[in-house]
N, C-alpha and C positions, 0 to 999 in steps of 0.2 A: 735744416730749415725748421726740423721742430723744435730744437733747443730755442733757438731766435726766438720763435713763437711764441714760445713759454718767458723768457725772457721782455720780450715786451707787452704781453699779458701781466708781465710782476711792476709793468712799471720802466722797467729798463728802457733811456734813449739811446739813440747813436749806436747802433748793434748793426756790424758788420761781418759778413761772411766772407771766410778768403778761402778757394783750393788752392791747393798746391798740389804738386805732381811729385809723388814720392818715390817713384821707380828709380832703383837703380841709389838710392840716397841711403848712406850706412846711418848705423846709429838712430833707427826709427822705432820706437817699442810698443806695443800695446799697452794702453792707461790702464785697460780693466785689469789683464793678467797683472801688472804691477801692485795696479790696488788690492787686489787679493794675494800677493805675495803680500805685502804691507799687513794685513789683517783689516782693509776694510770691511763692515759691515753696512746694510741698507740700513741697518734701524740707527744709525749714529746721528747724536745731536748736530754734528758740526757736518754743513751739508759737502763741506770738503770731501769728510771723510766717508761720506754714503756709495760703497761701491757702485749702484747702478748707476748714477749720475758720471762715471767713467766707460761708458758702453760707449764704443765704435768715434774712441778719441783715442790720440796715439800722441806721445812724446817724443820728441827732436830733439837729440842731444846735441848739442851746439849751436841751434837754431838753422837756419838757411841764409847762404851768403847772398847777397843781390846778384855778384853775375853768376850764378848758378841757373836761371832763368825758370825756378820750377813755380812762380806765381802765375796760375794758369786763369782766375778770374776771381772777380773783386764782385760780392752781391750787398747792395745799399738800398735803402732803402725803410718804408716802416711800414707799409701796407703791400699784401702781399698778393698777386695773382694765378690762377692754377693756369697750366699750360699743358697742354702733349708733347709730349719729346720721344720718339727712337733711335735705335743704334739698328742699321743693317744686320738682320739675321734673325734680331729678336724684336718681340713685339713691342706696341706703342705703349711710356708707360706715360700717368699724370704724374706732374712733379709742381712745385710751388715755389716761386721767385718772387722777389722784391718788387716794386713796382717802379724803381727808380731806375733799376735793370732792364724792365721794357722801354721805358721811356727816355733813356741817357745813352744807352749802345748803341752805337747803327748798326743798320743790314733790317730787312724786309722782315725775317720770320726767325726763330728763337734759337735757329741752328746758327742760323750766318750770325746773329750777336755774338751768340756763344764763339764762333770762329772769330770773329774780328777782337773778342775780347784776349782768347788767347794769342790771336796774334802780337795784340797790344803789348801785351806781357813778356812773351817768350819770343815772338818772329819769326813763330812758324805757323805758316798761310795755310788757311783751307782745311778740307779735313782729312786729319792726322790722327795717331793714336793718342794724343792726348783728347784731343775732341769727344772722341768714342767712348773713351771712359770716364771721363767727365759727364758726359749724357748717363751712360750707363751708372754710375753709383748716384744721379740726381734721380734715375728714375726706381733705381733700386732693381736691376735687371741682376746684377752680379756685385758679390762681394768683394772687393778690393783696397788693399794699403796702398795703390798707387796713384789713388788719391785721395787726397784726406781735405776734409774742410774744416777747418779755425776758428772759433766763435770769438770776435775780437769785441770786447765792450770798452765803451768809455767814460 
């Protein structure tokens, strides 16, 4: 969400954020180690090639098929609102959504969206281990590849 941020801070419209559920999914790489194999540096003109700007992005070799079902929610929007979210075991974290995500998903409070959006997606109800960790890498409770989010611009 802070890439988005920054992003439409530059100007940027129509900035979408997509997780997906990468568990279990071959062929997933880390951007950063890549870009440091590659010989990025931070100080490079072309902001391609500025290795930070590849922190906590991962590459998909061959991209993800649609019935693979791993699109676990879609964040739109351009104004954005803080919210509390946890995961059972571990504390309440704040996390930041789009306002078109509170306003456009149903269910009462920001779990059950979050639930009905992955249901939406994948078609599996209620809360699951995709739910869990989806909260979890939104609140930044634990690091994980098994879900990655997207910064899709247009």
């Amino acid at each position: 969400m802070k890439l988005r941020q920054q992003l439409i801070t530059a100007g940027r419209r129509n900035i979408v954020i997509v997780a997906i559920w990468a568990k279990g999914k071959c062929n997933i790489y880390d951007a950063y180690q890549v870009a440091k194999t590659l010989g990025y540096q931070d100080n490079s003109e072309d902001a391609r090639r500025r290795l930070q700007n590849h922190y906590d992005e991962y590459l998909v070799l061959g991209g993800i098929s649609a019935d693979e079902y791993r699109l676990l929610a879609v964040f739109d929007g351009h104004s954005t609102r803080d919210i509390p979210l946890s995961v059972p075991g571990l504390s309440v974290g704040p996390t930041t959504v789009p306002d078109a995500f509170i306003a456009d998903v149903p269910g009462n409070t920001v779990q059950e969206k979050l639930e009905n959006m992955i249901y939406m997606h994948t078609g599996i109800r209620g809360e699951s281990e995709q739910l869990w960790y989806l909260i979890g890498c939104m609140i930044k409770a634990f690091d994980t590849p098994w879900t990655s989010f997207v910064v899709v611009r247009h």
